[in-house]
PDB file with SEQRES, HELIX, SHEET and CRYST1 records, atoms N, CA, C and O in Angstrom:
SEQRES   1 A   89  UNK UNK UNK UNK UNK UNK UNK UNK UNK UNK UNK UNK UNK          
SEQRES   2 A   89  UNK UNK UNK UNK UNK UNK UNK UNK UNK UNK UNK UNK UNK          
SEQRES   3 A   89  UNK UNK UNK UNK UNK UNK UNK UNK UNK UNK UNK UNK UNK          
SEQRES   4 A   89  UNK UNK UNK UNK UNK UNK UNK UNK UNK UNK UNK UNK UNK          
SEQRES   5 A   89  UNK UNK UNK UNK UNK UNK UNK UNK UNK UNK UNK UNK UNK          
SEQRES   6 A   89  UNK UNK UNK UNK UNK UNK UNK UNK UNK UNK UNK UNK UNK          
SEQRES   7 A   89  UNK UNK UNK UNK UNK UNK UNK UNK UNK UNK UNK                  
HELIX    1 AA1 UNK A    4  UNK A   31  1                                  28    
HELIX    2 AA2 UNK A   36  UNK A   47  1                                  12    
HELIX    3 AA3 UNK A   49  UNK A   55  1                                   7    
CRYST1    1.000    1.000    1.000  90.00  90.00  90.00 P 1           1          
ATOM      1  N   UNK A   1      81.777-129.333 218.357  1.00  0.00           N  
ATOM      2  CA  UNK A   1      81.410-130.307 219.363  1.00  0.00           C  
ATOM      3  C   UNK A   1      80.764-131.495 218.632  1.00  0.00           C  
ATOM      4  O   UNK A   1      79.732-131.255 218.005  1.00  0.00           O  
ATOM      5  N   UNK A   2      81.308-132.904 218.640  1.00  0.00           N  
ATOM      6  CA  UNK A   2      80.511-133.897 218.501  1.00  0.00           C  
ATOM      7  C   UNK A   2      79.025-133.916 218.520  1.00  0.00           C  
ATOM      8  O   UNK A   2      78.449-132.866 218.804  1.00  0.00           O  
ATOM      9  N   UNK A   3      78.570-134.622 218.343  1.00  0.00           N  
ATOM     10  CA  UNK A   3      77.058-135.280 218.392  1.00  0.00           C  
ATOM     11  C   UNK A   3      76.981-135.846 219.486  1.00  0.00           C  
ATOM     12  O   UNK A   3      76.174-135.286 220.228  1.00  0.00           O  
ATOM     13  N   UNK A   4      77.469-136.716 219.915  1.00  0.00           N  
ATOM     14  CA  UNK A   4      77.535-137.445 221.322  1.00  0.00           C  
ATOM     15  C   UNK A   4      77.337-136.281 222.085  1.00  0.00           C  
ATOM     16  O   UNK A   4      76.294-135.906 222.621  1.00  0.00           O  
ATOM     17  N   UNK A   5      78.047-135.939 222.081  1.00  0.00           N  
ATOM     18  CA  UNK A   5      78.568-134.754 222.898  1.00  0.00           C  
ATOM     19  C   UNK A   5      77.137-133.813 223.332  1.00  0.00           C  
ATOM     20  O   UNK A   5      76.651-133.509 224.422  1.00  0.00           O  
ATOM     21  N   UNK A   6      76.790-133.562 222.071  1.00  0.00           N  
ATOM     22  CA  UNK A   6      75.357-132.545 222.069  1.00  0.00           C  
ATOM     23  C   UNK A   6      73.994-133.490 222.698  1.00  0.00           C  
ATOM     24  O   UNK A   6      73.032-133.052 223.330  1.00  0.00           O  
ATOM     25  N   UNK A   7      74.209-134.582 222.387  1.00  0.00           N  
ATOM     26  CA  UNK A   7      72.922-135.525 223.025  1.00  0.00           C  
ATOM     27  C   UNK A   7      73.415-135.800 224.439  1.00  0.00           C  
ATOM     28  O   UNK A   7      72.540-135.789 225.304  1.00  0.00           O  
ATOM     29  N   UNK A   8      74.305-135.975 224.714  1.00  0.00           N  
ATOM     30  CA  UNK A   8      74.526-136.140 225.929  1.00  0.00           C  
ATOM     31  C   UNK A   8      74.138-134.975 226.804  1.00  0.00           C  
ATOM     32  O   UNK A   8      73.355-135.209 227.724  1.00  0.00           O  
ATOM     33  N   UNK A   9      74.453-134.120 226.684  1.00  0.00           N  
ATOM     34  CA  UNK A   9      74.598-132.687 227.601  1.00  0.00           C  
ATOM     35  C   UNK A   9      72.901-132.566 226.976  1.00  0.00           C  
ATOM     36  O   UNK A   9      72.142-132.398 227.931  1.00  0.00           O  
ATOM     37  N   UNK A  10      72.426-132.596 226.125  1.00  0.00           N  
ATOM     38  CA  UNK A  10      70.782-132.267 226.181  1.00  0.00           C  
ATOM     39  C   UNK A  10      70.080-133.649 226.874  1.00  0.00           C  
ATOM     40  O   UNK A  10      68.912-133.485 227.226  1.00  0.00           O  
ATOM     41  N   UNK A  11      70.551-134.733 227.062  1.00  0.00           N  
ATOM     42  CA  UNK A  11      70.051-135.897 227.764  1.00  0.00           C  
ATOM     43  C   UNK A  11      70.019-135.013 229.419  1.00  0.00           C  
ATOM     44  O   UNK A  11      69.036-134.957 230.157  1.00  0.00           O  
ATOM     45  N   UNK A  12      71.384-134.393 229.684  1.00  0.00           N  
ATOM     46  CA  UNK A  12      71.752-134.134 231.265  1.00  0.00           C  
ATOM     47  C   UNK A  12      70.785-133.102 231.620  1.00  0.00           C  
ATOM     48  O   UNK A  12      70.158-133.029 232.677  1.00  0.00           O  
ATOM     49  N   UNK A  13      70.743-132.454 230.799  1.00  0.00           N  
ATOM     50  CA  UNK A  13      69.787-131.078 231.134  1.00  0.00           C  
ATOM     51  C   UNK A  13      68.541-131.603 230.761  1.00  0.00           C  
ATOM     52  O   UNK A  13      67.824-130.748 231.282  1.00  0.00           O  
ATOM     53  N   UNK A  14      67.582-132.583 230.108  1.00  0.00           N  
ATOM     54  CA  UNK A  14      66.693-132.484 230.309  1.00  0.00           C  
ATOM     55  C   UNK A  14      66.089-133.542 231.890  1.00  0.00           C  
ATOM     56  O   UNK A  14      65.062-133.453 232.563  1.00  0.00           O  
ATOM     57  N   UNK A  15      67.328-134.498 231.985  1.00  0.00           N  
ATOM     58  CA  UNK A  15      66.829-135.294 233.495  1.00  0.00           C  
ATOM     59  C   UNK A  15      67.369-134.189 234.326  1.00  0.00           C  
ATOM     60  O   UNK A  15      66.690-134.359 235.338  1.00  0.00           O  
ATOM     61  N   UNK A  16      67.991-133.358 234.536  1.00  0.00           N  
ATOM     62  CA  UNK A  16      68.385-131.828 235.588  1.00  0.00           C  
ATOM     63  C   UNK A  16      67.043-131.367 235.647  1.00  0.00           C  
ATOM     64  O   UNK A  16      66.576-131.654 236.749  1.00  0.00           O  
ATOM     65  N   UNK A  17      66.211-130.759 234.910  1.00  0.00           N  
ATOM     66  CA  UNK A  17      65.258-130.135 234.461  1.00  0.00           C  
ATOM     67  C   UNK A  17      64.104-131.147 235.108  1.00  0.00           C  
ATOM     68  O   UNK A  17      63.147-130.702 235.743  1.00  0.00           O  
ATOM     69  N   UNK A  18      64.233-131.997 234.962  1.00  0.00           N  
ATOM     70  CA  UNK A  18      62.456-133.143 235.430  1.00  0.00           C  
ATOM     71  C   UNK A  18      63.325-133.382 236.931  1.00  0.00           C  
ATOM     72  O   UNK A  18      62.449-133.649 237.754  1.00  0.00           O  
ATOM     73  N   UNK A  19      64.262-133.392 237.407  1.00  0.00           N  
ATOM     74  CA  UNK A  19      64.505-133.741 238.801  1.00  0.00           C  
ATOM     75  C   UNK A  19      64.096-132.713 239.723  1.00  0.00           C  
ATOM     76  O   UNK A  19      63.193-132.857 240.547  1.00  0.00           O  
ATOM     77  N   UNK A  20      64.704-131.794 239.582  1.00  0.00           N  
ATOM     78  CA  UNK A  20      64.327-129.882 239.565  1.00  0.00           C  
ATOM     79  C   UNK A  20      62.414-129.893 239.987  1.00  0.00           C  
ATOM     80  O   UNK A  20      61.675-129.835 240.969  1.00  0.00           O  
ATOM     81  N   UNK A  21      62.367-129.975 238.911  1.00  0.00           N  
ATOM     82  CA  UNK A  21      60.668-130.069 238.623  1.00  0.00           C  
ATOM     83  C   UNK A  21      60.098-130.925 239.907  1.00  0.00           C  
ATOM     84  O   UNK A  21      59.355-130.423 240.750  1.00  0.00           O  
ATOM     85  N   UNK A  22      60.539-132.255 239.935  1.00  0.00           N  
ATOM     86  CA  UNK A  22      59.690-133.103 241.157  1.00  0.00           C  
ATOM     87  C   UNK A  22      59.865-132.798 242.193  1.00  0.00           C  
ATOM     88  O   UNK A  22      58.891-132.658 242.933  1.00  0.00           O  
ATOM     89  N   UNK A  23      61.224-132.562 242.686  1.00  0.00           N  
ATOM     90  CA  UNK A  23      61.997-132.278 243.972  1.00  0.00           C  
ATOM     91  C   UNK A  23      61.024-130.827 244.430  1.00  0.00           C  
ATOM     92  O   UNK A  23      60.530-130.793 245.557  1.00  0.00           O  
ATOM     93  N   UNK A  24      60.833-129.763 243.527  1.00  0.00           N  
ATOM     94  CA  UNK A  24      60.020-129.194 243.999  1.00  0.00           C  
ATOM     95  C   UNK A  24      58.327-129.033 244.253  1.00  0.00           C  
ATOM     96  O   UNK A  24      57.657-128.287 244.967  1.00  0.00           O  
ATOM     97  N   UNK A  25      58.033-130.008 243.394  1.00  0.00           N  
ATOM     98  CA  UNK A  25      56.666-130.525 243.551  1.00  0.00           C  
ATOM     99  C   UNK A  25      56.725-130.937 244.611  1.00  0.00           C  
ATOM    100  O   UNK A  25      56.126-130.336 245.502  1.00  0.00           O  
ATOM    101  N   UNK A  26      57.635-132.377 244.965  1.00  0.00           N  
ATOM    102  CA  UNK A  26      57.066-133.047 245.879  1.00  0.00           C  
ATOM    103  C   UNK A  26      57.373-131.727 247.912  1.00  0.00           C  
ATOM    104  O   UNK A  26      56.925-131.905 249.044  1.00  0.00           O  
ATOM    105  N   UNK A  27      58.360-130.539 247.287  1.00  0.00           N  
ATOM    106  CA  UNK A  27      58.379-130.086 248.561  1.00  0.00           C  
ATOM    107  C   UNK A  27      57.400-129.044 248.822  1.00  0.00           C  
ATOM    108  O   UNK A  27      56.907-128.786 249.919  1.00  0.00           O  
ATOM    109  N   UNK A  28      57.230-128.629 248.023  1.00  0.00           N  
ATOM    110  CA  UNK A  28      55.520-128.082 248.111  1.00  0.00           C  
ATOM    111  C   UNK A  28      54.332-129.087 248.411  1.00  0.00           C  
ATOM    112  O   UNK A  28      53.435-128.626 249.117  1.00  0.00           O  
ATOM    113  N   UNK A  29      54.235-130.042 248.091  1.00  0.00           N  
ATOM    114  CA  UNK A  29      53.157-130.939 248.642  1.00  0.00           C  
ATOM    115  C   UNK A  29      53.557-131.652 249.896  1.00  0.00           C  
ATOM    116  O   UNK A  29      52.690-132.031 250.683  1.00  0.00           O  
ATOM    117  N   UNK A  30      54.715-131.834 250.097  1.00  0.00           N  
ATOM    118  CA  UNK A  30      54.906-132.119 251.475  1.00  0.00           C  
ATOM    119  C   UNK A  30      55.007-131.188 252.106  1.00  0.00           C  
ATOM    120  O   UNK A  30      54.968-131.624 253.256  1.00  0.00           O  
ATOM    121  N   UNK A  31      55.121-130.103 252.155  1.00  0.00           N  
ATOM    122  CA  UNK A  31      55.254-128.509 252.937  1.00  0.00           C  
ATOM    123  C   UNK A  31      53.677-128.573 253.475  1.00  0.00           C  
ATOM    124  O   UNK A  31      53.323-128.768 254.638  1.00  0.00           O  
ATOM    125  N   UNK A  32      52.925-128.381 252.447  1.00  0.00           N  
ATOM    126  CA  UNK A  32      51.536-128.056 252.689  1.00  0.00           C  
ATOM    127  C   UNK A  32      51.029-128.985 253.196  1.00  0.00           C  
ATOM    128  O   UNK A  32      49.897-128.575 253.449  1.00  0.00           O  
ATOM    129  N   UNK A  33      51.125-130.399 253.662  1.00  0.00           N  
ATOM    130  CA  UNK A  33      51.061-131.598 254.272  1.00  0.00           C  
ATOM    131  C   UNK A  33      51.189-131.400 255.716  1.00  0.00           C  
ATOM    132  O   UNK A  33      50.415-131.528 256.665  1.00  0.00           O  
ATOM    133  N   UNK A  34      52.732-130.955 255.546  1.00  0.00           N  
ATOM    134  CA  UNK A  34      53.161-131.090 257.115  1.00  0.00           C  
ATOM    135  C   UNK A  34      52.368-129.426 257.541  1.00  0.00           C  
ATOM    136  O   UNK A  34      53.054-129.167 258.530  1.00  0.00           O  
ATOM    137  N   UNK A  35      51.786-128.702 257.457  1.00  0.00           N  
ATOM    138  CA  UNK A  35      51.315-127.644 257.922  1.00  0.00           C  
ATOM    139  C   UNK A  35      49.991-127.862 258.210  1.00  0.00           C  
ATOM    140  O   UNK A  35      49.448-127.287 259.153  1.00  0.00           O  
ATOM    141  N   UNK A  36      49.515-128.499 257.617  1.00  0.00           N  
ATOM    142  CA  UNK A  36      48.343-129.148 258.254  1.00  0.00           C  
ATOM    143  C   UNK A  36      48.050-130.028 259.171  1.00  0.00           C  
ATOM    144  O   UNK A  36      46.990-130.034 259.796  1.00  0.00           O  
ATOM    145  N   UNK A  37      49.118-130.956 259.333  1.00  0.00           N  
ATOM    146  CA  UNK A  37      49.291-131.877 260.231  1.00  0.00           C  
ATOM    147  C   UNK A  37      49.656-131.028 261.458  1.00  0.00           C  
ATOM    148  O   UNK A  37      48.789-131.094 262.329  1.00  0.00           O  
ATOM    149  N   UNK A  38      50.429-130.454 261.683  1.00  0.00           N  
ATOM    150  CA  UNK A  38      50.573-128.902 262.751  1.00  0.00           C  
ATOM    151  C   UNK A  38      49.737-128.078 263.011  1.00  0.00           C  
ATOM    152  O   UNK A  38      49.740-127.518 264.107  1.00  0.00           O  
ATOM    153  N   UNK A  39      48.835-127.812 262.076  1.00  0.00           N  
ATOM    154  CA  UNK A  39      47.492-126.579 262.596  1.00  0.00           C  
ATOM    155  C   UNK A  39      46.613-128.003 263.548  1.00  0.00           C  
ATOM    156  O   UNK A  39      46.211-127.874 264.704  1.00  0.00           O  
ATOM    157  N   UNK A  40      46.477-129.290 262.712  1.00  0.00           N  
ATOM    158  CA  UNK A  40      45.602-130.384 263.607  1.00  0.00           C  
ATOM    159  C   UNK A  40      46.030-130.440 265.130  1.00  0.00           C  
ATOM    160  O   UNK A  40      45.202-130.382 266.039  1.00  0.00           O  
ATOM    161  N   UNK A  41      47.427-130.560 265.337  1.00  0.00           N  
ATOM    162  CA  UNK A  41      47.927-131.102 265.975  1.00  0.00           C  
ATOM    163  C   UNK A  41      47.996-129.377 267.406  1.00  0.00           C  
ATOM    164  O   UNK A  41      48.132-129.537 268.619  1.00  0.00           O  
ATOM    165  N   UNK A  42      47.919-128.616 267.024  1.00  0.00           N  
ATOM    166  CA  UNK A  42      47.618-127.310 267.577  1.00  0.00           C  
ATOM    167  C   UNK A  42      46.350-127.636 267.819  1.00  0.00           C  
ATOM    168  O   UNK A  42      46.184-128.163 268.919  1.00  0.00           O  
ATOM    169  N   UNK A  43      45.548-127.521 267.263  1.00  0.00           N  
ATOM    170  CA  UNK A  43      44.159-127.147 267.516  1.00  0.00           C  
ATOM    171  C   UNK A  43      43.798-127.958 268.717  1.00  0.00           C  
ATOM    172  O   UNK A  43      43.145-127.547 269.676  1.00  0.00           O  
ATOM    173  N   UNK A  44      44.540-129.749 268.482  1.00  0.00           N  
ATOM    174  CA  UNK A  44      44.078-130.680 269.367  1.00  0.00           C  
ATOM    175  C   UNK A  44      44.919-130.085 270.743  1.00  0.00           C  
ATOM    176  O   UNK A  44      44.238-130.249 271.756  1.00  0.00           O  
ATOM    177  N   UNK A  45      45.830-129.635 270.926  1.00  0.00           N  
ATOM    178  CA  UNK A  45      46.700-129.014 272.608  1.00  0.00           C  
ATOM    179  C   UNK A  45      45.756-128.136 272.428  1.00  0.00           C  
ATOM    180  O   UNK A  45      44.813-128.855 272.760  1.00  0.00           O  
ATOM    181  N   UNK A  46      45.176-126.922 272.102  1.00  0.00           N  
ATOM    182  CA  UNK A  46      44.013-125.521 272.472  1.00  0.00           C  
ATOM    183  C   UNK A  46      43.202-126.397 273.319  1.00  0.00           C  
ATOM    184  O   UNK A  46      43.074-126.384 274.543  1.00  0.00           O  
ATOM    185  N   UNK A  47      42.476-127.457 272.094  1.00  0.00           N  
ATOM    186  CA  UNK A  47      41.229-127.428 273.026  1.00  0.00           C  
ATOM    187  C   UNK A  47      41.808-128.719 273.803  1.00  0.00           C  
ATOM    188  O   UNK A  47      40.780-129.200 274.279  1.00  0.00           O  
ATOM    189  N   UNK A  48      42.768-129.463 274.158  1.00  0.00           N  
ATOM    190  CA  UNK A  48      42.388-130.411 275.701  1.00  0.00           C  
ATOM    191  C   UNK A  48      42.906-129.544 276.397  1.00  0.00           C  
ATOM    192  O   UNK A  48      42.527-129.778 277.544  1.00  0.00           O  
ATOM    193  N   UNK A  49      43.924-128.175 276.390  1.00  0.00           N  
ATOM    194  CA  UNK A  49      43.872-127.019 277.457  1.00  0.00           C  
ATOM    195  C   UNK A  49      42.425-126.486 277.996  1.00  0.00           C  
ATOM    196  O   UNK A  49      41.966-126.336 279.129  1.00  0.00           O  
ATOM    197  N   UNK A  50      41.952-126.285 276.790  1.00  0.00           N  
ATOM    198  CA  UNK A  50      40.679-125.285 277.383  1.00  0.00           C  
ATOM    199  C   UNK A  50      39.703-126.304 278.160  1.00  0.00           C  
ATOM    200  O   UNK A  50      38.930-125.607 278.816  1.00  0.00           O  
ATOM    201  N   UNK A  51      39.450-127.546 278.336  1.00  0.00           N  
ATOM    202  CA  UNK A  51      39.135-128.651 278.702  1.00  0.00           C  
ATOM    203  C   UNK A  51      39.493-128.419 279.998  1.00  0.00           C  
ATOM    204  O   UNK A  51      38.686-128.113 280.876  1.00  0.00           O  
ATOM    205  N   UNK A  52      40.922-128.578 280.191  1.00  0.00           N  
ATOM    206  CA  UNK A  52      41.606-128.604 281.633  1.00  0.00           C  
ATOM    207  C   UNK A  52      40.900-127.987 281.978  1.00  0.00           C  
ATOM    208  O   UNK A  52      39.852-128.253 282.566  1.00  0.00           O  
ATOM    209  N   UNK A  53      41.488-126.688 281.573  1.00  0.00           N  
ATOM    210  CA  UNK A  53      41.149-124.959 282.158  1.00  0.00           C  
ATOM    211  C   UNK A  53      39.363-125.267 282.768  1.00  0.00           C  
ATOM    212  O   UNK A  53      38.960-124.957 283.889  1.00  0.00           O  
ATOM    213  N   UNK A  54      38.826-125.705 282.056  1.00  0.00           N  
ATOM    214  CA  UNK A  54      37.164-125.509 282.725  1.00  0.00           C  
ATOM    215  C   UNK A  54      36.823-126.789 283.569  1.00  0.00           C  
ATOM    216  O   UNK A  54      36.354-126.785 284.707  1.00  0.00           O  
ATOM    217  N   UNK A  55      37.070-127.636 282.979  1.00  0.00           N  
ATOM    218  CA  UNK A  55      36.462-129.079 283.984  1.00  0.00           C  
ATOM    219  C   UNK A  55      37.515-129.160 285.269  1.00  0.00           C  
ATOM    220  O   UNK A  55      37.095-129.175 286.426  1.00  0.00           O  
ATOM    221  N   UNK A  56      38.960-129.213 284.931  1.00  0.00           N  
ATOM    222  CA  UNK A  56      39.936-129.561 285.744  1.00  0.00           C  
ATOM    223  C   UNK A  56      39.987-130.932 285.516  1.00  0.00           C  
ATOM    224  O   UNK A  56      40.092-131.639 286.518  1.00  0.00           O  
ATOM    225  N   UNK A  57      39.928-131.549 284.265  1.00  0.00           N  
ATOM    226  CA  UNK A  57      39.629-133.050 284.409  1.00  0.00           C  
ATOM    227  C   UNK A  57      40.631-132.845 282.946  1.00  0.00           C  
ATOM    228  O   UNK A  57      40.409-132.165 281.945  1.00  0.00           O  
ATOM    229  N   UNK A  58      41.752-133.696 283.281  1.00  0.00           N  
ATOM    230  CA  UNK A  58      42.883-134.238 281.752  1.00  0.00           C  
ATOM    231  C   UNK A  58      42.329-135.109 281.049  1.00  0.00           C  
ATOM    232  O   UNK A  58      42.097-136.269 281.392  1.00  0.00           O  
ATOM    233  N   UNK A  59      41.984-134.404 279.615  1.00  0.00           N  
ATOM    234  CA  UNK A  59      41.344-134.781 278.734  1.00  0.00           C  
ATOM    235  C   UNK A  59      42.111-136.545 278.272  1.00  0.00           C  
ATOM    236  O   UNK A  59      41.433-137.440 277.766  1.00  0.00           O  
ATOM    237  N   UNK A  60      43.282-136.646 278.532  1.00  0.00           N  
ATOM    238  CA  UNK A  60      43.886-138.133 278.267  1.00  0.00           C  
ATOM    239  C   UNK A  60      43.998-138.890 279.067  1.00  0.00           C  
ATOM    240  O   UNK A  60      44.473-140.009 278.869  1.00  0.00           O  
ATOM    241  N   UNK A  61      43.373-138.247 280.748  1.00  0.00           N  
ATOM    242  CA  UNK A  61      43.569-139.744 281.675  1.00  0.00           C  
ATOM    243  C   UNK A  61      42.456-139.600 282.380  1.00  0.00           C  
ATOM    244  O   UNK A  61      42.022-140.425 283.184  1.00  0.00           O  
ATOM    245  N   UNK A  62      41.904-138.422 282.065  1.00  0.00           N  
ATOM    246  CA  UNK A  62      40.533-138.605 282.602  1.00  0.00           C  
ATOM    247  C   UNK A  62      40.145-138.519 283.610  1.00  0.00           C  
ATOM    248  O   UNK A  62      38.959-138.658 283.910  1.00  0.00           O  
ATOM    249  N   UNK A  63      41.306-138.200 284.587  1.00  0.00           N  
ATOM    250  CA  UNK A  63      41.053-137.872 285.690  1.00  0.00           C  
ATOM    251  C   UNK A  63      41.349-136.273 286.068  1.00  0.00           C  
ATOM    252  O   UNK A  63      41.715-135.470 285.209  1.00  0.00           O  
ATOM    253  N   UNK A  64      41.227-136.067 286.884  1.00  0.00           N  
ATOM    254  CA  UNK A  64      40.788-134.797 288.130  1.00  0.00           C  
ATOM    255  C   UNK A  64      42.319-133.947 288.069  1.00  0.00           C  
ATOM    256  O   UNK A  64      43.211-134.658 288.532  1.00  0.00           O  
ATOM    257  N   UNK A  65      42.636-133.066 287.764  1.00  0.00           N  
ATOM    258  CA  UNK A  65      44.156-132.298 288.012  1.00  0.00           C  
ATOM    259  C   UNK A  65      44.196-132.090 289.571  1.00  0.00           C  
ATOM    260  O   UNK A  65      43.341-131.536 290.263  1.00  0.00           O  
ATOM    261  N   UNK A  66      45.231-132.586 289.915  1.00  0.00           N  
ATOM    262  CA  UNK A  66      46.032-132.040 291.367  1.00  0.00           C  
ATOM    263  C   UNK A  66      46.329-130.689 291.722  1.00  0.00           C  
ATOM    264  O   UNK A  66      46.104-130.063 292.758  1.00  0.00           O  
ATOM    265  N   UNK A  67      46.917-130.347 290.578  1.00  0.00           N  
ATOM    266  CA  UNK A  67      47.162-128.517 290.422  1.00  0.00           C  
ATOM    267  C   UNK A  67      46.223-127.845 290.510  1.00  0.00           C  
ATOM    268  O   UNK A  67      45.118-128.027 290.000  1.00  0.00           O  
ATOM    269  N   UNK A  68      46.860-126.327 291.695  1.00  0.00           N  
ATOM    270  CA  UNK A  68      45.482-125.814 291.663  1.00  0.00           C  
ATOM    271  C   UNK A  68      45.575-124.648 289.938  1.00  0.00           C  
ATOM    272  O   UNK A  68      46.652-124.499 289.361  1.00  0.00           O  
ATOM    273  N   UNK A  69      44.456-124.088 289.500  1.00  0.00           N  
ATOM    274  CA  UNK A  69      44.197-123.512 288.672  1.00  0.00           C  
ATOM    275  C   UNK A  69      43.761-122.322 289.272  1.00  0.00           C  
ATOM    276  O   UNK A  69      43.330-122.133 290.409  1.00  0.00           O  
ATOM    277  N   UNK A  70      44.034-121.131 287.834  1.00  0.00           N  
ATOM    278  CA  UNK A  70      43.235-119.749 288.423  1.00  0.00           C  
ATOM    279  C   UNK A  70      41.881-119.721 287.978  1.00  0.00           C  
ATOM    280  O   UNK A  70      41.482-120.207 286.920  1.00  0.00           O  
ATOM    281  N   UNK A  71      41.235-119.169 288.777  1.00  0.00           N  
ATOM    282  CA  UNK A  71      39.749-118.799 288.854  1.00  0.00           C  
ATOM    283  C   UNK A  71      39.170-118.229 287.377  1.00  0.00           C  
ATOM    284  O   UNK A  71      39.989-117.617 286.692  1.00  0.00           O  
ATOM    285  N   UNK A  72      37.871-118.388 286.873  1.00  0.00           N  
ATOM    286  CA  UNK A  72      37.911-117.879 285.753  1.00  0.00           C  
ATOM    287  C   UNK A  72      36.802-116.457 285.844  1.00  0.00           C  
ATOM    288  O   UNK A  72      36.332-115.867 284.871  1.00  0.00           O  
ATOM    289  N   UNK A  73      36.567-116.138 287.290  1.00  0.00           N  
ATOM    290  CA  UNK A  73      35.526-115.415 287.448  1.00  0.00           C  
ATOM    291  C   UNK A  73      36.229-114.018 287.620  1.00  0.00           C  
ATOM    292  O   UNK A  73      37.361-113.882 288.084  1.00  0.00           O  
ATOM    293  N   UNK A  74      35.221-112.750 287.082  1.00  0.00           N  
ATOM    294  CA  UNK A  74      36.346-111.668 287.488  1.00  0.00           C  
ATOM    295  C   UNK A  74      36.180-111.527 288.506  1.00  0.00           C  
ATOM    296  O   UNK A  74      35.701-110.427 288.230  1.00  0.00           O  
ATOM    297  N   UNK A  75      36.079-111.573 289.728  1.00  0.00           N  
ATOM    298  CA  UNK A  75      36.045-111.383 290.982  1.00  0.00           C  
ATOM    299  C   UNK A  75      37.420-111.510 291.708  1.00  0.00           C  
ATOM    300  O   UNK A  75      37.888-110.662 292.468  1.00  0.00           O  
ATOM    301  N   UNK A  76      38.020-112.746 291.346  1.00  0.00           N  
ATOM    302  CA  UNK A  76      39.100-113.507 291.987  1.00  0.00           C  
ATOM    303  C   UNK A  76      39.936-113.674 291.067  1.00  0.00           C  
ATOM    304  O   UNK A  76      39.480-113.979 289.966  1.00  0.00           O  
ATOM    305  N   UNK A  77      41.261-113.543 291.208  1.00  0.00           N  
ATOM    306  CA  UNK A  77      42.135-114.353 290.099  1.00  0.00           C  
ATOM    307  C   UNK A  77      43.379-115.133 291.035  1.00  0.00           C  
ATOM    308  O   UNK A  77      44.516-115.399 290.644  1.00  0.00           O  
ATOM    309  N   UNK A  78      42.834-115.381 292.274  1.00  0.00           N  
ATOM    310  CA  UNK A  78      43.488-116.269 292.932  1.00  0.00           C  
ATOM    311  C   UNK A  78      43.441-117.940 292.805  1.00  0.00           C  
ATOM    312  O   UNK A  78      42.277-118.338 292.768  1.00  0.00           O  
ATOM    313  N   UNK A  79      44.510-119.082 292.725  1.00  0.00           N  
ATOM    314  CA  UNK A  79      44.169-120.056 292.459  1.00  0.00           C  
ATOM    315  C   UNK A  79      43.047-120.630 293.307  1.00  0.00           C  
ATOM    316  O   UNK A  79      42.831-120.362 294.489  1.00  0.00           O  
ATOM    317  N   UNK A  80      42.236-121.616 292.380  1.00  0.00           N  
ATOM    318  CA  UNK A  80      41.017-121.865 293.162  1.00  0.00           C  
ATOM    319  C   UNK A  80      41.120-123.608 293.928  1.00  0.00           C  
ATOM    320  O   UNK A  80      42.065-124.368 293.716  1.00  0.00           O  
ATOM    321  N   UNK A  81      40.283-123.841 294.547  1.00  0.00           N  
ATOM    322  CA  UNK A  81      40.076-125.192 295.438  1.00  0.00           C  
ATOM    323  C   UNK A  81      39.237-126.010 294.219  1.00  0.00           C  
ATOM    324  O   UNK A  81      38.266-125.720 293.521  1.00  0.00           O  
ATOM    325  N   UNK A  82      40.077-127.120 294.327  1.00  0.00           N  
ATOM    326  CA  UNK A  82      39.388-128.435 293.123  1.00  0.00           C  
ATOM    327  C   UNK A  82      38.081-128.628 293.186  1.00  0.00           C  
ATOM    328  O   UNK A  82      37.319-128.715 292.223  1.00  0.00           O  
ATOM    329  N   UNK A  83      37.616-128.744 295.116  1.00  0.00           N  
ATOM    330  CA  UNK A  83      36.379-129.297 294.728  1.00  0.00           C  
ATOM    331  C   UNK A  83      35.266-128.263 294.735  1.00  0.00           C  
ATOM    332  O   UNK A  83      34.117-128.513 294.369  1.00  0.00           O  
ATOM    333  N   UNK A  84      35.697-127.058 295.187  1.00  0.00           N  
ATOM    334  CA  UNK A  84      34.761-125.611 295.210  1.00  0.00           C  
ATOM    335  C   UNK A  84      34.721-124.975 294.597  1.00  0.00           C  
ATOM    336  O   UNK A  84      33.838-124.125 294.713  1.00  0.00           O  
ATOM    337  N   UNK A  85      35.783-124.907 293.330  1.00  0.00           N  
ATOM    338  CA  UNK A  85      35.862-123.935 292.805  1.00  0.00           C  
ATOM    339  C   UNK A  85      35.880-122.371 293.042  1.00  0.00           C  
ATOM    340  O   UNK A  85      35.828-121.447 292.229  1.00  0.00           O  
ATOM    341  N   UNK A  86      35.991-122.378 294.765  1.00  0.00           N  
ATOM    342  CA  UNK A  86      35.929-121.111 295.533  1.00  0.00           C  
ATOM    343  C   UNK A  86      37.445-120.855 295.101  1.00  0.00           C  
ATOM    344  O   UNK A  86      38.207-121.498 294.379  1.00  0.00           O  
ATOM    345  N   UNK A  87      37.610-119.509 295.918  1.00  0.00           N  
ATOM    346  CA  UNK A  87      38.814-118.713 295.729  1.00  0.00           C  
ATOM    347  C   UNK A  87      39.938-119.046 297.051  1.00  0.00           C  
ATOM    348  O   UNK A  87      39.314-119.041 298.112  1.00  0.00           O  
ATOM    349  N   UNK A  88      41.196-119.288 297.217  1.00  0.00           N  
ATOM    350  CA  UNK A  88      41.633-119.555 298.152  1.00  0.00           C  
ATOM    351  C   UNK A  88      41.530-118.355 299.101  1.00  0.00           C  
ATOM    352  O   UNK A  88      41.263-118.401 300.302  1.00  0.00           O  
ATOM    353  N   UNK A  89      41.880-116.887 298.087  1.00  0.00           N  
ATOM    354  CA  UNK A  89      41.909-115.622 299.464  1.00  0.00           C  
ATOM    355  C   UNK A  89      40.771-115.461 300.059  1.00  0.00           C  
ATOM    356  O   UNK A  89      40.666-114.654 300.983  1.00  0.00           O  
TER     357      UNK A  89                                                      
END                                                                             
């Protein structure tokens, strides 16, 4: 085999080898990026649910839910009245 030949094919394999290398760097650091951006983005729907769930007030408009909700008391687990928080049965 030529010389050319041998520098060339060790030129190819060593940019194969550093492309290899980044491509998986950079998908491991963007992996672990975007999984965090998803646990944030979770955590933020939990708690403006659990928000709802207790005030009855939507954490993004700030106002009052229309829907009725279930009761959080053990007594009742019938949906309750907005402004009583009583039990409908």
């Amino acid at each position: 085999m030529p010389i050319r030949a041998q520098v060339i094919t060790g030129m190819i394999l060593l940019v194969a080898i550093a492309l290899a290398t980044a491509g998986t760097a950079m998908y491991v650091l963007e992996r672990h990026e975007l999984n965090d951006r998803l646990d944030d983005s979770l955590i933020r729907t939990v708690e403006e649910y659990r928000v709802l769930a207790e005030t009855g007030v939507d954490p993004q408009t700030k106002q009052a839910s229309s829907t009725p909700r279930t009761c959080c008391t053990p007594r009742c687990s019938a949906p309750c009245r907005p402004a009583t928080r009583g039990c409908w049965a």
